[in-house]
N, C-alpha and C positions, 0 to 999 in steps of 0.2 A: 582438563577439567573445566566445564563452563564455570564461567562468573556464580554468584551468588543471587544477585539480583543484575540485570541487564535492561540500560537504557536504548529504547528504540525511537527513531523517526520514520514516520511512515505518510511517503507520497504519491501523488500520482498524477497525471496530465501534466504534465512541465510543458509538449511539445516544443522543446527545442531551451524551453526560457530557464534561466540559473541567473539569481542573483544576490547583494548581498545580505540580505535580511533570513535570505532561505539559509543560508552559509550560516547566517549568526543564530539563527532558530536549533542548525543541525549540529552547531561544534561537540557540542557536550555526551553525544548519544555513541552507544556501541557499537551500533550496525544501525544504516538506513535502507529501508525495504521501499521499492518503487513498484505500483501498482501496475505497470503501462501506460505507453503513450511517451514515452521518455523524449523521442525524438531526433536528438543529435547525439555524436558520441561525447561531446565535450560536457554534457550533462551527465552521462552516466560515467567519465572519467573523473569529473569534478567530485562527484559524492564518492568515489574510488578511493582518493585521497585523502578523504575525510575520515571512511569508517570501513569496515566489512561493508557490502551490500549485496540486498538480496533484490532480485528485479524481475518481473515476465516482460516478455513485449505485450506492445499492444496493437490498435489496428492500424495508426499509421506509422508506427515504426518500419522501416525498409526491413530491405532484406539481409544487408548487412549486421543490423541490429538482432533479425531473429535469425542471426545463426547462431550469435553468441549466446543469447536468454532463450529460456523453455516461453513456452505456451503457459503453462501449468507448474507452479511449485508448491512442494509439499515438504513440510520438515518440525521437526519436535523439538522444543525446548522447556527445560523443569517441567515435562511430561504434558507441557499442552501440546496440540496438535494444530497444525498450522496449514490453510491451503490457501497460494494465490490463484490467482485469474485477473485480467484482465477486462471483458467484458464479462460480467456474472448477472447483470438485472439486481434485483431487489427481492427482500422476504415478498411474499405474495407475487412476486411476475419475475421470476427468476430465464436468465437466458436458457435457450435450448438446449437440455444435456444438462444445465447445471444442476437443475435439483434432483437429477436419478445421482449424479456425481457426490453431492451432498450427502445422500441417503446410503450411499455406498461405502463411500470414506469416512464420513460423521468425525471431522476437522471439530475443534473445540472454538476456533475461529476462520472463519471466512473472508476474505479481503478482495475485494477487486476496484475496481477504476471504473474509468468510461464515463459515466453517468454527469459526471461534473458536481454533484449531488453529495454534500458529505452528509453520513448518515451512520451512527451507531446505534445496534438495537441486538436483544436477544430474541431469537427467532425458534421459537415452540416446537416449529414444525418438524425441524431435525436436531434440535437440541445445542445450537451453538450460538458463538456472538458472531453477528453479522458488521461487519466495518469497511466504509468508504470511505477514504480521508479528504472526498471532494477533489479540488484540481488547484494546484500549485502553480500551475502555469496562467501566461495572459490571452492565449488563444479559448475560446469559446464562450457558451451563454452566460456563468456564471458568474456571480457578481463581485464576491470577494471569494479572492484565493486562498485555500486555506491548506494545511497541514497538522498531523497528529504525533506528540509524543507520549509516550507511555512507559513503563516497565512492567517487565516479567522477573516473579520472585516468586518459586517455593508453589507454583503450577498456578498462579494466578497476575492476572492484567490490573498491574494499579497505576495510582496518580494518571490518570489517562486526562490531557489535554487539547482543546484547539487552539490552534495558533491562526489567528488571519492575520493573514501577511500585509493584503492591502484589498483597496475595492477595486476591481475594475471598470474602466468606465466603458 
């Protein structure tokens, strides 16, 4: 029988990087959900130990990494519906395939990575919340690394927060 309410951490672009602030951000949550781009396995063994977790690869994950993680996850809790990805674009310039994918499945949430770009929005067009948790990691353009917790209770997303972990220079 699931939880009643269920605390999540949700990240994404680590490439490779785990440290102890993400550690101290993530103790508290029930399952951490990683967008792609993970990187090494000592990143996705680390959150292992931590919680449940749920993770796609992304694009420079090896090959090793995407034998173990799908492409694409999809799975329901307290009746929302839930689809990752990895590379997905944005409401209005969504990647190629995702928004026929979208219109198909009609996810109550959408999550993906890539972008470096954290960004919470609900998105009209096919009726769900769109969520990027930005990039956790210290690899690429972004400026501070950020990460999201939230809970699921009773078919809805509450207490939903950011966490910037630090800036990078």
């Amino acid at each position: 029988m699931p939880k009643l309410k269920l605390r999540v951490g949700l990240l994404s672009d680590t490439h490779s990087h785990w440290d102890d602030r993400m550690t101290h951000h993530l103790q508290s949550v029930d399952e951490i959900w990683h967008a792609g781009d993970i990187g090494d396995f000592h990143v996705l063994d680390t959150m292992t130990q931590m919680a449940p977790v749920k993770a796609v690869y992304g694009n420079i994950d090896d090959h090793r990494m995407r034998s173990e993680l799908p492409e694409l996850l999809e799975w329901e809790i307290h009746g929302l519906k839930f689809m990752m990805l990895h590379i997905g674009g944005r409401p209005g310039r969504y990647a190629s395939g995702v928004r026929r994918l979208l219109d198909a499945q009609r996810p109550d949430v959408f999550i993906c990575g890539h972008s470096h770009l954290l960004r919470v929005e609900k998105d009209t067009s096919w009726g769900g919340l769109y969520i990027n948790p930005g990039a956790a990691g210290k690899h690429g353009f972004h400026r501070i690394r950020t990460l999201l917790r939230f809970d699921i209770q009773l078919g809805l997303i509450e207490n939903l927060e950011v966490v910037e972990l630090e800036t990078v220079r």
